[in-house]
C-alpha positions as a Markdown table, in Angstrom:
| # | Residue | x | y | z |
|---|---|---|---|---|
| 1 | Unk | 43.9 | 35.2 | 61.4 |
| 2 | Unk | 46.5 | 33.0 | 63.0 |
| 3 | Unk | 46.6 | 33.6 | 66.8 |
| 4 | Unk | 50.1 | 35.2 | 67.8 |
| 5 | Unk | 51.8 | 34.8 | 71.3 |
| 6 | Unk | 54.4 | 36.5 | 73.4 |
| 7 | Unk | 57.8 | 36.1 | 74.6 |
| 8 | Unk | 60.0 | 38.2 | 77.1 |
| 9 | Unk | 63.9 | 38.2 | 77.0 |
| 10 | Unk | 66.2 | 40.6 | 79.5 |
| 11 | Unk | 69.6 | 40.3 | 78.1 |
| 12 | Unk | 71.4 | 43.2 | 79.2 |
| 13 | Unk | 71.2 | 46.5 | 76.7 |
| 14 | Unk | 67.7 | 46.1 | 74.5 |
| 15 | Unk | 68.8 | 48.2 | 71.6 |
| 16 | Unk | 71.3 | 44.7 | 71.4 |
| 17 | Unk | 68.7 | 42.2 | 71.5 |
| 18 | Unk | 65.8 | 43.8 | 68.8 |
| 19 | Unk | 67.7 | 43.4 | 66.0 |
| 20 | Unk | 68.5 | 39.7 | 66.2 |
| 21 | Unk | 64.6 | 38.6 | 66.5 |
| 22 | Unk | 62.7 | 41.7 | 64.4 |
| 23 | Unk | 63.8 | 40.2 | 61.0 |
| 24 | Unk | 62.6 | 36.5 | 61.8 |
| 25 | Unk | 59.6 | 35.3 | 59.6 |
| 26 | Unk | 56.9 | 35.1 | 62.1 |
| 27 | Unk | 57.5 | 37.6 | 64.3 |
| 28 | Unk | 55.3 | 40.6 | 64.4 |
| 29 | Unk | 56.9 | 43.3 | 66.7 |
| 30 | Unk | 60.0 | 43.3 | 69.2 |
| 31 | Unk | 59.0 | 46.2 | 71.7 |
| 32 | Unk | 61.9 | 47.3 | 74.3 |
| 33 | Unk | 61.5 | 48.1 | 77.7 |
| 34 | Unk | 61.0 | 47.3 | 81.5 |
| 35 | Unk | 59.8 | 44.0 | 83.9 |
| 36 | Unk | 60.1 | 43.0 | 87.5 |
| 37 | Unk | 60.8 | 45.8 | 89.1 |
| 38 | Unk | 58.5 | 47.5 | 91.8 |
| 39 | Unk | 57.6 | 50.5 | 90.5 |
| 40 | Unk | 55.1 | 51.4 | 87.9 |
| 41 | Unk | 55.9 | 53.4 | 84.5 |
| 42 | Unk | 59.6 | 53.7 | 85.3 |
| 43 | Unk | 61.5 | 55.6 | 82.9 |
| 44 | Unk | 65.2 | 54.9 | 81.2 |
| 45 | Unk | 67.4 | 56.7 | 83.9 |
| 46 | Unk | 65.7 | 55.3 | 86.5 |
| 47 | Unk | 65.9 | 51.7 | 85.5 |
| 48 | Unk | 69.9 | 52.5 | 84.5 |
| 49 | Unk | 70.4 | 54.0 | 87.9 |
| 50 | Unk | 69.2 | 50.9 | 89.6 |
| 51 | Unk | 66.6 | 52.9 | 91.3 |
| 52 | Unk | 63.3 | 50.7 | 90.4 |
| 53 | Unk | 64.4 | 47.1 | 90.3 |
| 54 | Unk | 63.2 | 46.9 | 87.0 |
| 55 | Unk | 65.2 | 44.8 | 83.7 |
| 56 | Unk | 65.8 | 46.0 | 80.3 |
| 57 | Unk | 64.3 | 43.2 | 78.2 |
| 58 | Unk | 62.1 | 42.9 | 74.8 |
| 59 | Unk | 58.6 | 41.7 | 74.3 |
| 60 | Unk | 58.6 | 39.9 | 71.5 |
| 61 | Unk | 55.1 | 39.1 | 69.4 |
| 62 | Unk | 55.3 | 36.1 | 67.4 |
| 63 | Unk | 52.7 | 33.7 | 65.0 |
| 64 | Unk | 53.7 | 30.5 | 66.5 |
| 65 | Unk | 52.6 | 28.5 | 63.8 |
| 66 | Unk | 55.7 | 30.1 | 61.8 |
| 67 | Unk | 58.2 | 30.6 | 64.7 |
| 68 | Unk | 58.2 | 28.4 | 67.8 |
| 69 | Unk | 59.3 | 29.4 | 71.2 |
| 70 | Unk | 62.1 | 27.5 | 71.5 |
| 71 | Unk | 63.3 | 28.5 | 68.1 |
| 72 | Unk | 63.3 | 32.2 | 69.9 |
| 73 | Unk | 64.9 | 30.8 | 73.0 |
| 74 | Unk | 67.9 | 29.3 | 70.4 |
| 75 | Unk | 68.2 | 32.9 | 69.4 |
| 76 | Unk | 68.2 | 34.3 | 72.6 |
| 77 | Unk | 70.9 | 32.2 | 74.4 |
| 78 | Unk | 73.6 | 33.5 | 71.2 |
| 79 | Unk | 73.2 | 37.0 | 72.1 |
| 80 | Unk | 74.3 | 37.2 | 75.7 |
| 81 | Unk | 76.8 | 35.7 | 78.3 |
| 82 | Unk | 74.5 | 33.4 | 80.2 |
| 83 | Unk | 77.5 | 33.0 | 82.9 |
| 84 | Unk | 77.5 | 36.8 | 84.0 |
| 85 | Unk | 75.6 | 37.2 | 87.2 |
| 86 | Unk | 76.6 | 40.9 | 87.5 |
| 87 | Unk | 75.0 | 42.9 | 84.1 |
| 88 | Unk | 76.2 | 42.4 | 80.5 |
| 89 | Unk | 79.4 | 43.6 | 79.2 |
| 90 | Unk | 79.8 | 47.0 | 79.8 |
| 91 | Unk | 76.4 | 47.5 | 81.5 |
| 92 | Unk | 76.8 | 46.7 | 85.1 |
| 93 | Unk | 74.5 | 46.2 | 87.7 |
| 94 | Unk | 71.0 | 43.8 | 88.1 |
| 95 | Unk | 69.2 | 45.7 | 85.5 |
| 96 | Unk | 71.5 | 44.3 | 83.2 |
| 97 | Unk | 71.2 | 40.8 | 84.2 |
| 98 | Unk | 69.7 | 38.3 | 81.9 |
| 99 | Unk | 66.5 | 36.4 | 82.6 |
| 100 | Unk | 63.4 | 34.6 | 80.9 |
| 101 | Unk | 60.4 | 35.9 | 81.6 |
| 102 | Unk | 57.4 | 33.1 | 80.8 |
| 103 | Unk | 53.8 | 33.8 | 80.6 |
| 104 | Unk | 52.6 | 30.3 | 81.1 |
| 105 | Unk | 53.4 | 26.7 | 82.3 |
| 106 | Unk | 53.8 | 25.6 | 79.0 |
| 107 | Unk | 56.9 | 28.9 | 78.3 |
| 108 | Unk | 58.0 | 27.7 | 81.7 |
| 109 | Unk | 58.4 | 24.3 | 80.6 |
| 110 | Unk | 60.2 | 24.7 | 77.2 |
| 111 | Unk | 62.7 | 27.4 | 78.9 |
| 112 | Unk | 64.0 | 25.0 | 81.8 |
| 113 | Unk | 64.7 | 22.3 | 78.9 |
| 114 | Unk | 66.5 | 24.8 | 76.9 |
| 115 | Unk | 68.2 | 25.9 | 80.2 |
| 116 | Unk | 69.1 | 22.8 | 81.0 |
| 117 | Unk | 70.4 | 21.6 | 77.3 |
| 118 | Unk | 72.6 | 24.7 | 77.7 |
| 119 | Unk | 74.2 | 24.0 | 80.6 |
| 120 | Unk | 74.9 | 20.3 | 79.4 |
| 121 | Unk | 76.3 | 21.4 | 76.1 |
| 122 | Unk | 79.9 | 21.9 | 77.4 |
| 123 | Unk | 80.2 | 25.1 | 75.9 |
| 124 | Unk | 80.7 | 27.0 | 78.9 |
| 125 | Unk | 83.5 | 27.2 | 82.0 |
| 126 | Unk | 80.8 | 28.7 | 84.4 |
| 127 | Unk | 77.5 | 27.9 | 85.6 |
| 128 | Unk | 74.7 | 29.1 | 83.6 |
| 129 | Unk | 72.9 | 31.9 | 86.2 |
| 130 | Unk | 70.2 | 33.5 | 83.8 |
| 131 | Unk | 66.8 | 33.2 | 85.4 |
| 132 | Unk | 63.8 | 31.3 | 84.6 |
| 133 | Unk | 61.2 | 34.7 | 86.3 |
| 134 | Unk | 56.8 | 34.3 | 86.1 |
| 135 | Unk | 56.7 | 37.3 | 83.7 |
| 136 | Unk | 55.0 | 40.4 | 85.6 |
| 137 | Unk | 53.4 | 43.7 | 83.9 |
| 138 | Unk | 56.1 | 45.0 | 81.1 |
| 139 | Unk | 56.5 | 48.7 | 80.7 |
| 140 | Unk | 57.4 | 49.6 | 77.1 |
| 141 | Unk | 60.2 | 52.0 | 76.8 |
| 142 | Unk | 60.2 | 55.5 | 75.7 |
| 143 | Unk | 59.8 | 55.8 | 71.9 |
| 144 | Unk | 63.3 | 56.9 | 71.1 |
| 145 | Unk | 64.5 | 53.3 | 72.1 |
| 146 | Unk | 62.5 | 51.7 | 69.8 |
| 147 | Unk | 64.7 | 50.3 | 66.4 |
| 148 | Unk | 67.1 | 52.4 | 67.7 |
| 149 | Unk | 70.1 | 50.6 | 65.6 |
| 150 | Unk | 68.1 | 52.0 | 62.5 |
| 151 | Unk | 66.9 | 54.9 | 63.8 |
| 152 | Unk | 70.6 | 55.9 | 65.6 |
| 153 | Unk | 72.8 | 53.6 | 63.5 |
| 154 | Unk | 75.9 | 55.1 | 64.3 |
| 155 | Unk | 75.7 | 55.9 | 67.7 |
| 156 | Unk | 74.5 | 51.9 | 68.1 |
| 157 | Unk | 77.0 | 50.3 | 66.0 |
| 158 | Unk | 79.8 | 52.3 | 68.0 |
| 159 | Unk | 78.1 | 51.4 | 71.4 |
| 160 | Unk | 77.4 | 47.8 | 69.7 |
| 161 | Unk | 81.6 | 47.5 | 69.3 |
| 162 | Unk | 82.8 | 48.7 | 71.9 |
| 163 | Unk | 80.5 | 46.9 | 74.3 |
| 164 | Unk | 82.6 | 43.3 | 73.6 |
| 165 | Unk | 79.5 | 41.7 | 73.1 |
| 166 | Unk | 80.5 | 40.5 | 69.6 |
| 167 | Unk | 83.8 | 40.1 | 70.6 |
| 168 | Unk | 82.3 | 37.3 | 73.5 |
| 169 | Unk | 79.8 | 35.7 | 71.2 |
| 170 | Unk | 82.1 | 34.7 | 68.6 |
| 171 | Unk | 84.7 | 33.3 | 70.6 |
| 172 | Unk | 81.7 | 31.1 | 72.2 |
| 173 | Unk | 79.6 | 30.4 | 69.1 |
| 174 | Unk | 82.4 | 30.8 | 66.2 |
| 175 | Unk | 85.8 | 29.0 | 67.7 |
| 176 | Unk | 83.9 | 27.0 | 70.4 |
| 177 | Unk | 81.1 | 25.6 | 68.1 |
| 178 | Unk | 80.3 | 22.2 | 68.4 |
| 179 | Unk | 79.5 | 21.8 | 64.7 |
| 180 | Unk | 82.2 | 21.4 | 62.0 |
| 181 | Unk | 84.2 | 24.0 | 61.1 |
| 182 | Unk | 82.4 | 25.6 | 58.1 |
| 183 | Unk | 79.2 | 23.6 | 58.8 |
| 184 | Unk | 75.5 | 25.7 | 59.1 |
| 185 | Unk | 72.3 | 24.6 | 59.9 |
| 186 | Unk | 71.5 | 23.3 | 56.5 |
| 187 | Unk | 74.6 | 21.1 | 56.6 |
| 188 | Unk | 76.5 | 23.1 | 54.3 |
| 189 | Unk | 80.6 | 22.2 | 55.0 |
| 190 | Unk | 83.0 | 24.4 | 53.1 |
| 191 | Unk | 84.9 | 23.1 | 50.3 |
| 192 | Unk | 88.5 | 22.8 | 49.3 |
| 193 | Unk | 89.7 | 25.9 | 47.8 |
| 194 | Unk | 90.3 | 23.5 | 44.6 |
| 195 | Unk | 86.6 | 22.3 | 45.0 |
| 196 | Unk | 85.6 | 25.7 | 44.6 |
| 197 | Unk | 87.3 | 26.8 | 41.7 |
| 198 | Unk | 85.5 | 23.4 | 40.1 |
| 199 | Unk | 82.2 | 24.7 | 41.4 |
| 200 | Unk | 82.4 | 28.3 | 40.9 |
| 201 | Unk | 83.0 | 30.5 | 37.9 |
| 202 | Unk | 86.6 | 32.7 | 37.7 |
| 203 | Unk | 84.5 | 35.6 | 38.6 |
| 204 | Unk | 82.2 | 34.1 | 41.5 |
| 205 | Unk | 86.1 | 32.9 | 42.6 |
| 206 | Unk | 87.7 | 35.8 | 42.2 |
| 207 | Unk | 84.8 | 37.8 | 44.1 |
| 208 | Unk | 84.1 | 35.1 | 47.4 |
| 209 | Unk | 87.5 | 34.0 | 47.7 |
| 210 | Unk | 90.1 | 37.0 | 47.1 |
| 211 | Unk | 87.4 | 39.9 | 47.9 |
| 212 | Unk | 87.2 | 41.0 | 44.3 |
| 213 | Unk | 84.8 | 43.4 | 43.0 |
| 214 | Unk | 82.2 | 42.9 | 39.9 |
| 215 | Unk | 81.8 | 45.7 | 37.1 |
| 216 | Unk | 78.8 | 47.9 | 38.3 |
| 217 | Unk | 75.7 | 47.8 | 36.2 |
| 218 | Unk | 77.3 | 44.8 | 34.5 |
| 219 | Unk | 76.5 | 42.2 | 37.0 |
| 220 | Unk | 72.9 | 39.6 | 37.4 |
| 221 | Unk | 71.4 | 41.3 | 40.0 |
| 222 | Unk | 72.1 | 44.5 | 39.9 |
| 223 | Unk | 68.7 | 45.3 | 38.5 |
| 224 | Unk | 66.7 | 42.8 | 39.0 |
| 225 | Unk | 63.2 | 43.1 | 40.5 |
| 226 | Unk | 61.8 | 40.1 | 40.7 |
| 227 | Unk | 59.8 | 38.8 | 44.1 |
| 228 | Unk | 62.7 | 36.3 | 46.3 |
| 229 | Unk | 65.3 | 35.9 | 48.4 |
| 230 | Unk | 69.6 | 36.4 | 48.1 |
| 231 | Unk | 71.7 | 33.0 | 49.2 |
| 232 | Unk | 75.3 | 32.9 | 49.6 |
| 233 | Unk | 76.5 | 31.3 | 46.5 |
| 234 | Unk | 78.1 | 28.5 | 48.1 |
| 235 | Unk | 76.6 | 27.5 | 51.0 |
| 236 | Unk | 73.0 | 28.2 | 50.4 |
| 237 | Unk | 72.7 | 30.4 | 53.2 |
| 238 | Unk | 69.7 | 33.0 | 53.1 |
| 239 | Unk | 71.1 | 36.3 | 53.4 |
| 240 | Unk | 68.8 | 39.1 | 51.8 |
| 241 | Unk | 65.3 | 39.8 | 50.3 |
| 242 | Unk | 64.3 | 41.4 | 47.3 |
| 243 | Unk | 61.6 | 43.6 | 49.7 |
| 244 | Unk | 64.7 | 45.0 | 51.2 |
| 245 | Unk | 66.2 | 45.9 | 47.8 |
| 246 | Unk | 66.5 | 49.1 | 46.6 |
| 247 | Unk | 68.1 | 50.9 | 43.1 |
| 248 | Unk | 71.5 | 53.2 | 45.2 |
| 249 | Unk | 72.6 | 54.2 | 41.9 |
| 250 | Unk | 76.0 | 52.6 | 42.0 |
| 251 | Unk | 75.3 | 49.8 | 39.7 |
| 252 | Unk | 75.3 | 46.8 | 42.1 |
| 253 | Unk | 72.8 | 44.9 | 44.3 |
| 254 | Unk | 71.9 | 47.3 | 47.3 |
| 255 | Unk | 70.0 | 46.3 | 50.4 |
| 256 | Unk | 68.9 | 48.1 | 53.7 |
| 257 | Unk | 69.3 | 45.1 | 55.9 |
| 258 | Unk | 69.7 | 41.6 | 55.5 |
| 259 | Unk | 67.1 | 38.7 | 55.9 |
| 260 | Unk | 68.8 | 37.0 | 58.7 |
| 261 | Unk | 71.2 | 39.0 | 60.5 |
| 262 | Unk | 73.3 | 35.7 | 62.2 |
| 263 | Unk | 74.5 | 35.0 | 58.8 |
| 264 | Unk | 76.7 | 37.9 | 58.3 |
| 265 | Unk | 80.1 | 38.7 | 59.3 |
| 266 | Unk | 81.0 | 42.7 | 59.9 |
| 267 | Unk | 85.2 | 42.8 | 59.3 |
| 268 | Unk | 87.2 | 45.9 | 59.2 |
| 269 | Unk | 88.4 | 46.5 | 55.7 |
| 270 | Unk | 91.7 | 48.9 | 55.8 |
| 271 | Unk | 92.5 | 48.0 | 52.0 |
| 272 | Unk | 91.8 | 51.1 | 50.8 |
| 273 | Unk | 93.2 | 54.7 | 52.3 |
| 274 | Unk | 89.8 | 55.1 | 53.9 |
| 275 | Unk | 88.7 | 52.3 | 56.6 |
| 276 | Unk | 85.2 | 50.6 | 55.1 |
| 277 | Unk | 83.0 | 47.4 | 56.7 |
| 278 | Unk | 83.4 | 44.3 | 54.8 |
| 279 | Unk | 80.4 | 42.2 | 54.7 |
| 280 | Unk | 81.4 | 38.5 | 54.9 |
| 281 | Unk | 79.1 | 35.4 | 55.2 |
| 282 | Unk | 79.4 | 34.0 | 58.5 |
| 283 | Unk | 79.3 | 29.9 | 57.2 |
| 284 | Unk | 81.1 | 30.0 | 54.0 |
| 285 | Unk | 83.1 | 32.8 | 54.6 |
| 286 | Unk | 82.2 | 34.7 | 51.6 |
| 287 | Unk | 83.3 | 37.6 | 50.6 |
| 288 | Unk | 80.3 | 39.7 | 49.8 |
| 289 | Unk | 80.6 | 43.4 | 49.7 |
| 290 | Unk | 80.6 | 46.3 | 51.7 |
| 291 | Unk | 78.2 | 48.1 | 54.3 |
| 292 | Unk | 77.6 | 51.9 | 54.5 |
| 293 | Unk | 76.0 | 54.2 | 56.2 |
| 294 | Unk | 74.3 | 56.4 | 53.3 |
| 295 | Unk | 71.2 | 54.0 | 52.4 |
| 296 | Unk | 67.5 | 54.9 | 52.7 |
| 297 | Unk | 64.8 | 54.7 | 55.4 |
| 298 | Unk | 64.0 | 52.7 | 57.6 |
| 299 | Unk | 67.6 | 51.3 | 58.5 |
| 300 | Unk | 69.9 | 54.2 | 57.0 |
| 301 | Unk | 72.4 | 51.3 | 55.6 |
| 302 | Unk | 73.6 | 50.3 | 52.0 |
| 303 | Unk | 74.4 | 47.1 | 52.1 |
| 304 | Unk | 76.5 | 46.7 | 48.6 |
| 305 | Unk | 77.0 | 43.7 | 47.7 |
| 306 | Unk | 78.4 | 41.6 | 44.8 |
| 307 | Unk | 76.1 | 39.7 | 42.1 |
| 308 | Unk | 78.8 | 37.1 | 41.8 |
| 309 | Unk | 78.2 | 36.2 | 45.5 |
| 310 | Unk | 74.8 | 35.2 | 45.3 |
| 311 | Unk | 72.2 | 33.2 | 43.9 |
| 312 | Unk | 68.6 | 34.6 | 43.5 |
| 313 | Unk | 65.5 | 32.3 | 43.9 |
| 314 | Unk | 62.3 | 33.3 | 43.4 |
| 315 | Unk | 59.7 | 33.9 | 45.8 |
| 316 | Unk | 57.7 | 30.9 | 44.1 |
| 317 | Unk | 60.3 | 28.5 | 44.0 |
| 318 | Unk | 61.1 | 28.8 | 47.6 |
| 319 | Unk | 59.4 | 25.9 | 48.9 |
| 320 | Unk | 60.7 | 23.6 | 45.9 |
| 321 | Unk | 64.4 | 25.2 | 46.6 |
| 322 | Unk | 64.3 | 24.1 | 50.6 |
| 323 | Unk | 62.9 | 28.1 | 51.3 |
| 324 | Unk | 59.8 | 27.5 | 52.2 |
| 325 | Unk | 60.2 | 28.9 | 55.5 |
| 326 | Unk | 60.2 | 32.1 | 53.9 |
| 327 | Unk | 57.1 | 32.0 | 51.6 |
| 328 | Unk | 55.1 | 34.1 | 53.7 |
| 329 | Unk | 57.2 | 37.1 | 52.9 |
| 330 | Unk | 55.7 | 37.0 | 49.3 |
| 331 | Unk | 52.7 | 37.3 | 47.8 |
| 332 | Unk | 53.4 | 35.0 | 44.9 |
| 333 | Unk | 51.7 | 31.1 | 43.9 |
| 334 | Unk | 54.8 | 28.9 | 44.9 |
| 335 | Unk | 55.2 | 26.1 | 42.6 |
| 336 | Unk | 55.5 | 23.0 | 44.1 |
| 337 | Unk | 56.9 | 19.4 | 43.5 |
């Protein structure tokens, strides 16, 4: 059994930061609560009151021979304002403040270079004040905290909207991005809109580019059941996994949550007399399909999205297809070159 490892993030409200690491391959459990502070088995309202000198952070469990502690760090830096030396958005005050918390020399070392590559990068106006802290006992919050943007999905996306912390971290890591405009990780740059109609078919068009909608249960994916993964269409991007699929009924693909939450794009859609989510993809800008609020355990989400906006490869052709990352999600032979 491979040997895991463990990281600890503050980064202002928790219930914000669990979501972005719990779907990463490799990592095993993203537990909420409480370090630093001077008092033992605090609770919530005393860390929010400032009484204990404790931080909301998560403890993150990882297999580092599939996820690396930088890769986590990378994460971690796009989910907070590393300038903000009072609290985090909304939440004021020091037990709000963001830190890294390392367990060894080695932690230590990787997070000053990561530090240090941050505040070189250009990207931010003010100096970068979140703290590089020796890691002292962690107190796991009370249960009701934990997953609480599945368990209380509402109430978080509300809190999660009108906090500004999306608002901040796309105007840093969207407009401000050193990259390309339309360019991802996997070197993906959007086409011309007349390269895409050469690319795509009318109906893969007609659904990515002008938010169309595919026939229910006349559509690829709809029913399909086979082991894999979801990309965007055009750019390649993993968005979903078949072990998140499940049959809603409605005739088109329907998934609780997506593989890799950074690659989707939550837009207000006022097309229609009643307000719905869009679902977009964040680096080809795909229209994809719409997100509600009536889908199964554990998340409580549909996410409904179009056939025509994805391309399905299967779990054993994931390493051959430049997946392999995600291999370990299946238990299927891959085929290899």
């Amino acid at each position: 059994m491979d040997k895991s490892e463990k990281a600890i993030f503050a980064g202002g409200c928790f219930w914000c930061l669990e979501p972005s690491f719990e779907t990463l391959p490799g990592v095993l459990e993203v537990m909420p609560g409480y370090i630093g502070g001077n008092k033992e088995n605090p609770t919530y309202e005393e860390v929010c009151a400032g009484m204990t000198g404790h931080q909301e952070a998560v403890q993150i469990v990882f297999n580092p021979s599939k996820v690396t502690y930088g890769q986590l760090l990378d994460i971690f830096w796009k989910q907070i304002d590393p300038t903000d030396p009072g609290g985090q958005f909304v939440d004021r005050g020091p037990q709000y403040r963001t830190a890294i918390f390392y367990l060894n020399s080695e932690q230590k070392r990787i997070a000053e270079f990561s530090k240090k590559e941050i505040e070189q990068s250009d990207r931010f106006n003010k100096p970068i004040v979140t703290d590089i802290i020796r890691a002292s006992k962690f107190y796991p919050a009370e249960d009701y905290h934990h997953h609480y943007h599945q368990t209380c999905s509402l109430r978080y996306k509300y809190y999660r909207e009108h906090s500004g912390r999306d608002q901040y971290l796309r105007k840093i890591w969207e407009k401000m991005d050193a990259d390309p405009p339309g360019s991802s990780p996997r070197g993906f740059t959007k086409p011309t809109k007349r390269e895409l109609k050469k690319i795509l078919s009318p109906l893969q068009y007609q659904v990515t580019q002008q938010n169309g909608t595919e026939e229910a249960f006349h559509n690829e994916y709809w029913n399909n059941k086979q082991e894999g993964i979801y990309v965007d269409v055009i750019s390649g991007d993993p968005l979903f996994s078949s072990r998140d699929k499940f049959d809603s009924g409605t005739g088109w693909p329907s998934f609780t949550r997506p593989l890799n939450p950074e690659e989707i794009v939550e837009k207000e859609d006022k097309s229609l007399p009643q307000t719905r989510t869009e679902i977009r993809s964040r680096n080809a800008g795909s229209h994809l399909g719409h997100l509600f609020s009536d889908g199964p355990a554990p998340t409580g989400l549909r996410y409904c999205i179009n056939s025509a906006a994805l391309r399905f490869i299967p779990g054993k052709y994931l390493a051959k297809e430049g997946y392999g990352e995600y291999g370990n999600i299946f238990d299927v032979e891959e085929i290899q070159e």
